[in-house]
VOGU-3710 file (C-alpha; in Angstrom, 3 decimals, decimal comma):
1> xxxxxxxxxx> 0,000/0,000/0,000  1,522/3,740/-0,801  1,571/5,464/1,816  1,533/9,224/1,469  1,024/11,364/4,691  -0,182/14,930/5,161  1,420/16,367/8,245  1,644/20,192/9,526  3,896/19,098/12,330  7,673/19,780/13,170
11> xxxxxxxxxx> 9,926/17,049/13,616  13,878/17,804/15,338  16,219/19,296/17,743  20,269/19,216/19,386  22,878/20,109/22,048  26,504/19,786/22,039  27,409/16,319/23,275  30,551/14,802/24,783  32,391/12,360/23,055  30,972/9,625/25,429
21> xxxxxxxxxx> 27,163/10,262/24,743  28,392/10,527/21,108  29,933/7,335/21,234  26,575/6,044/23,080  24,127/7,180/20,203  25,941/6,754/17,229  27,272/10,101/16,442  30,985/8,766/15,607  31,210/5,227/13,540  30,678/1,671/14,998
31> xxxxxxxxxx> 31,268/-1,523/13,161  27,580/-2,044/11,443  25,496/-4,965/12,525  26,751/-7,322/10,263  29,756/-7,297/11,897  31,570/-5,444/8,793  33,800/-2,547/9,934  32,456/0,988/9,479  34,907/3,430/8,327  35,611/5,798/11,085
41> xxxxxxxxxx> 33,679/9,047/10,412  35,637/12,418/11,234  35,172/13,433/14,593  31,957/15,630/15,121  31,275/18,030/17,822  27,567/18,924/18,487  24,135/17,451/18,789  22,641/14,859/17,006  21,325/15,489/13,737  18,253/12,969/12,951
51> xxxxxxxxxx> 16,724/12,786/9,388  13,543/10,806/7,944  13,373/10,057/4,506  9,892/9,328/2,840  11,052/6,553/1,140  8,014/6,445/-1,406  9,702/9,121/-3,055  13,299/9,284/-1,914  16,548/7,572/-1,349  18,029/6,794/1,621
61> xxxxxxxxxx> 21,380/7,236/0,539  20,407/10,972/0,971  21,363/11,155/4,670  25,020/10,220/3,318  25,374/13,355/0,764  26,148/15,719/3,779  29,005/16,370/5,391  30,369/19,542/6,963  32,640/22,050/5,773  34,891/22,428/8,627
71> xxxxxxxxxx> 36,199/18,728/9,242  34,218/16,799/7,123  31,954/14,978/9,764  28,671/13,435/8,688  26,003/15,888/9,121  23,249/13,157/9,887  23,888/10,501/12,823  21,133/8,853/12,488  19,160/8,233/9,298  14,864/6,977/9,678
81> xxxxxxxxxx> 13,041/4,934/6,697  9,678/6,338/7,200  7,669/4,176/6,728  6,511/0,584/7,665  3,176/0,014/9,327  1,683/-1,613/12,118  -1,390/-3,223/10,231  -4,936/-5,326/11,908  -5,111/-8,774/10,389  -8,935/-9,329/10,617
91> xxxxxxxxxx> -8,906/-13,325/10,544  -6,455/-13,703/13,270  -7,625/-10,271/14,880  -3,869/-9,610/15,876  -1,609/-6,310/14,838  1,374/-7,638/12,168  4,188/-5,336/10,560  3,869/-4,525/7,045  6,188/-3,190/5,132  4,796/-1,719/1,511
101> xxxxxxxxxx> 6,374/-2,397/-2,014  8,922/0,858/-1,111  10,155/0,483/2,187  9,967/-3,572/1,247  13,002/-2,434/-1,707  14,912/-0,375/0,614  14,975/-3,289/3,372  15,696/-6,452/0,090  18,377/-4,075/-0,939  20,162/-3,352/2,379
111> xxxxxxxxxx> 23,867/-3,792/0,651  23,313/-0,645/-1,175  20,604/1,577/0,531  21,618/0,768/4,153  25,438/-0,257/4,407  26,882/2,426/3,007  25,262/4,883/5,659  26,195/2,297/8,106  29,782/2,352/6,826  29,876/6,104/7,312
121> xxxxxxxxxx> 28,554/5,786/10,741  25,207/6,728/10,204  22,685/4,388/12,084  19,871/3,147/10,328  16,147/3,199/12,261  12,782/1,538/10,781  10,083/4,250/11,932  6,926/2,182/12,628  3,543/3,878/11,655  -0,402/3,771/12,282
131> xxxxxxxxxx> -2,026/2,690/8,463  -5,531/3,108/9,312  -6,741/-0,099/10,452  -7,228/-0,161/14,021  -3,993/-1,427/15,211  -1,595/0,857/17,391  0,898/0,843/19,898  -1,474/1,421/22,225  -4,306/-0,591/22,063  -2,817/-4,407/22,084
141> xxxxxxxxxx> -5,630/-7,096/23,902  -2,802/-8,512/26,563  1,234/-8,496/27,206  1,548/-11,728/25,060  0,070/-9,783/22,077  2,247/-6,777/22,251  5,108/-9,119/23,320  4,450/-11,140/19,559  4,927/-7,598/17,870  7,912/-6,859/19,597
151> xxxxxxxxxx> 9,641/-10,318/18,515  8,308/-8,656/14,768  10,279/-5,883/15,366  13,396/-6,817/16,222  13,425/-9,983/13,878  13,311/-7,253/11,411  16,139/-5,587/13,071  18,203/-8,513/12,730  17,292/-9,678/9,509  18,021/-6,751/7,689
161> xxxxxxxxxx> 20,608/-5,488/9,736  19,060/-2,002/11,131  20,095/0,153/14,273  16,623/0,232/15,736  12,971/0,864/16,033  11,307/4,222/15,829  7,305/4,605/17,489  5,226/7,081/15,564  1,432/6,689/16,866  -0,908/8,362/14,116
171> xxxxxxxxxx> -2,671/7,020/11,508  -3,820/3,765/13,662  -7,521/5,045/13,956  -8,215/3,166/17,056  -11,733/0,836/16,878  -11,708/0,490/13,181  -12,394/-2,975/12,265  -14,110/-3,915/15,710  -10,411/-3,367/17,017  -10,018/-1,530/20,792
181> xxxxxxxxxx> -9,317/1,665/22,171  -6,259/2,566/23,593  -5,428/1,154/26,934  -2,679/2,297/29,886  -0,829/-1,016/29,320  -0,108/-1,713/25,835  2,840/0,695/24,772  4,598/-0,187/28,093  4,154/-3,978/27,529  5,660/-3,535/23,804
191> xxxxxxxxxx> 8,776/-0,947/24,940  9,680/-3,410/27,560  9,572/-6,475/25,424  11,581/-4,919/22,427  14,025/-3,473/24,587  14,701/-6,876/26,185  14,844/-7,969/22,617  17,392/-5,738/21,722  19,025/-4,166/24,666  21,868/-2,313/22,288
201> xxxxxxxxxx> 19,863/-1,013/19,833  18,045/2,686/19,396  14,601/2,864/20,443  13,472/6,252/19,629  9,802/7,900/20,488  8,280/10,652/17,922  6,304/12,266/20,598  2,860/12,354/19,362  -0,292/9,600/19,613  -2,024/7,850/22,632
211> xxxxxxxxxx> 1,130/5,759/22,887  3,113/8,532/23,696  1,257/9,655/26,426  0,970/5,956/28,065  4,800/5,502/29,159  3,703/4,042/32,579  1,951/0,862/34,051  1,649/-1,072/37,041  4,440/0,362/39,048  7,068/0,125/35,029
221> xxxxxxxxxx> 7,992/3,696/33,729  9,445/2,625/30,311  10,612/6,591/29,558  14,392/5,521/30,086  13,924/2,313/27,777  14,144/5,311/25,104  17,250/7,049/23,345  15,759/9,267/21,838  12,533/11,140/21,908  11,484/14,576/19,840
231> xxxxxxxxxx> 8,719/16,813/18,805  6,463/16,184/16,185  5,364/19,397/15,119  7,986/20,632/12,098  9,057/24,850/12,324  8,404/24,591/16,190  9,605/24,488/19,730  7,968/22,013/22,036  9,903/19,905/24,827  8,773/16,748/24,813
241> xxxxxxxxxx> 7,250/15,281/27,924  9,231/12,453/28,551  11,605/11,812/31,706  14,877/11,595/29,453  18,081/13,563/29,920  18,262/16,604/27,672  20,899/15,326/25,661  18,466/12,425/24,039  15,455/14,774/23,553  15,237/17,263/20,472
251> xxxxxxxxxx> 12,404/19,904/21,298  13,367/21,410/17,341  11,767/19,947/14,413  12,130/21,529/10,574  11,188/20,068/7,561  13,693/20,605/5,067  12,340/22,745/2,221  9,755/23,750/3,879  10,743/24,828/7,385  12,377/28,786/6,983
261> xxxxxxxxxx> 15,926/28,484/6,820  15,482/31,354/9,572  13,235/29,481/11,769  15,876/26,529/11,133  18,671/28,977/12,056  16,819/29,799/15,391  16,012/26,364/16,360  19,405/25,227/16,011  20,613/28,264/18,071  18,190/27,719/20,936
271> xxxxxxxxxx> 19,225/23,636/20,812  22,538/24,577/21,752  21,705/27,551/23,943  19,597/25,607/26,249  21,166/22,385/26,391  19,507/19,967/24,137  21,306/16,746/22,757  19,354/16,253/19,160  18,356/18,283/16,489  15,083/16,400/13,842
281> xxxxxxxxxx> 14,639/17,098/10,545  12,045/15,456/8,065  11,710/14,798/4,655  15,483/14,879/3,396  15,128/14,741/-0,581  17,627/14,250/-3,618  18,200/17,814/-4,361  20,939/19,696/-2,765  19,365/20,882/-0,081  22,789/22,814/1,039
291> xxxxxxxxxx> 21,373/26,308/1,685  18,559/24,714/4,070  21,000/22,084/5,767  24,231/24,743/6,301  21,345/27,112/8,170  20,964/24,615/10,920  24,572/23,434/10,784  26,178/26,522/11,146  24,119/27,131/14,488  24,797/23,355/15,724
301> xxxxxxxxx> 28,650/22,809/14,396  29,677/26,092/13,193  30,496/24,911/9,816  28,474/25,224/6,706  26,700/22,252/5,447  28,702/20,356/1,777  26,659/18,117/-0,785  27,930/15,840/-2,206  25,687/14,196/-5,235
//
């Protein structure tokens, strides 16, 4: 199914990190997770930079095209495919991950739309998204249920060799197809089991949806089970409300293109003024974007933003 989303909403934020919560989110090259060395990225001081790519219409290999000026460090840490789907099978009334005939290329062809970010030391995260059904994060009948979607998720992980899991709640349109409404236990059942699943890899929360609001249950907070969490509303400000140290939450959120290069230029400048550890931008295309990347980058890195085609 093509997926093709309207959103009005912001999506990103950063704040200069050490090089040991660098190191712990992916900011400087790992060896990928098929075990293949990465070449080591320049050293980059600053927040990180997160970008999703609507991969209906673009390539992933986008998030690779950007370095910086000054030292020639990756722009983008971490790189989203946006995105698969939690869809409602009705025969077995159970949620199952579906991946449509775009996202399905990008994962079959992993050697040369997901490796060579990988290589750079950009991670790789599979965003996770409501298609209209009835199923959601939030609205699973009992543990075992959400714990089946979990094993889903990271079996996809593993078999195509990603760095994690993003959580984006909209879309689901709770109670269609007889399905339920949300419930206080669901998302916390389904963080807990894919974190146990993958203890090492990036869980990251996009900060909208009844999920995002149901982070506790039964005496289990699952807020710190996250690396990463940021606003959902693109050419705005807004903190989310999650307990998570500033450095993994990005209150910032532009869409590239469409986001002011001014309001860009101010959101990166308030990142870093107030402390904040990531900076999200959405919908990363094939043009060169340099003008709209450099005005964050300069405010983040102090360096001008290079495009390489």
């Amino acid at each position: 199914m093509k997926f093709t989303p309207v959103r009005s909403r912001a999506r990103r934020a950063a704040l200069a990190l050490s090089a040991v919560a660098a190191l712990a989110f992916g900011t400087t090259a790992t060896a990928t997770t098929t075990g293949a060395a990465a070449a080591p990225a320049p050293a980059k001081q600053g927040p990180t930079s997160v970008a999703y790519i609507e991969v209906n219409n673009n390539s992933m290999l986008n998030a690779g095209k950007y370095t910086l000026a000054d030292g020639g460090g990756n722009v983008f840490d971490v790189a989203v495919i946006f995105a698969a789907n939690i869809n409602y099978d009705t025969g077995t009334k159970s949620a199952y991950l579906h991946f449509n005939e775009n996202v399905q290329r990008v994962l079959d062809n992993a050697a040369t739309q997901i490796r060579p970010l990988q290589q750079k030391g950009i991670k790789v995260v599979l965003s996770v998204l409501g298609n209209h059904q009835g199923a959601g994060f939030a609205n699973f009948p009992s543990q075992q249920a959400a714990s089946a979607f979990a094993r889903q998720l990271s079996d996809a992980v593993a078999e195509y060799g990603l760095d994690g899991i993003d959580f984006d709640d909209e879309y689901a349109e709770y109670g269609n197809n007889g399905t339920a409404q949300p419930n206080d236990s669901s998302f916390v059942h389904l963080v807990t089991a894919l974190r146990a699943n993958m203890p090492d890899k990036i869980i990251s929360l996009y900060n909208i949806g009844p999920a995002a609001s149901r982070l506790s249950y039964g005496g289990v907070d699952v807020s710190t089970e996250f690396d990463y969490a940021w606003n959902p509303y693109y050419g705005t400000w807004q903190v989310p409300g999650i307990a998570l140290p500033k450095s993994k939450l990005s209150p910032a959120a532009v869409e590239i293109g469409r986001t002011s290069q001014s309001t860009s230029a101010d959101l990166a400048r308030r990142t870093v003024d107030e402390g904040y550890g990531v900076y999200l931008t959405y919908n990363l295309d094939g043009g060169d974007r340099s003008s709209d990347v450099s005005a964050f980058t300069r405010e983040l890195y102090g360096s001008e933003a290079v495009h390489t085609p």
